[in-house]
N, C-alpha and C positions, 0 to 999 in steps of 0.2 A: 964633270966640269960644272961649275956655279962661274955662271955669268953675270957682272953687272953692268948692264949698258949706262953709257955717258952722256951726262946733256950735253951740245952743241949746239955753239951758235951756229955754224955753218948750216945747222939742217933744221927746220923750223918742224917743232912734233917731235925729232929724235927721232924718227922710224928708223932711219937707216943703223944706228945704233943698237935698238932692241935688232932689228933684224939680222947683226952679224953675229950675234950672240945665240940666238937660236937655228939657222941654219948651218948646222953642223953636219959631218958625213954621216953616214949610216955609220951604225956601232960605237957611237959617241954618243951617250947619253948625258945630257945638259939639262939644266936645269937654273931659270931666269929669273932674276928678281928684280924690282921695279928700279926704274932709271934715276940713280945716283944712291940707290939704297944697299950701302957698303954693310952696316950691323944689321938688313934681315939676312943676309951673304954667311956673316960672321954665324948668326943664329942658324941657319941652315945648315949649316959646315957642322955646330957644335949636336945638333939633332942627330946626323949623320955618325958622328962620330961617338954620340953618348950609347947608340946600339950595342955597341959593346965595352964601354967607358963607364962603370957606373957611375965615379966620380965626376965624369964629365956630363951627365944625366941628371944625377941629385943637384948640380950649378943651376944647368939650365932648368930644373923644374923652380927653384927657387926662385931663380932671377924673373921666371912666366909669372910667379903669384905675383911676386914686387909691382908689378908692369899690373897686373889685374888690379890688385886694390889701387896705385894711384890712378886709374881708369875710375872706379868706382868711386873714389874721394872727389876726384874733378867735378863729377857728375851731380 
């Protein structure tokens, strides 16, 4: 399970969001990413899934440098 909790107005902070998302029963392994954060979700999934995808590994290493140098050029 890749959880992403939802901001809401009804709960001021979100707590009750991250915390439906991580309390899970035993034998469910989950795993959360920050609240309203859908593409680090998508990137987690594709990490997971690149273990044995090389194609889907050579994307995602590609698409980590792109993300590194406009980090660097900003800078």
């Amino acid at each position: 399970v890749i959880g992403i909790p939802c901001s809401s107005s009804s709960s001021p902070g979100n707590l009750d969001s991250l915390l439906s998302v991580v309390q899970m029963p035993p034998g469910v392994p989950v795993a959360a990413v920050g609240i309203g954060r859908g593409e680090n979700a998508a990137l987690l999934a594709a990490r997971i899934i690149g273990i044995t995808d090389k194609e889907i590994y050579s994307s995602l290493e590609a698409y980590r440098k792109e993300l590194e140098q406009k980090t660097l050029d900003s800078n």
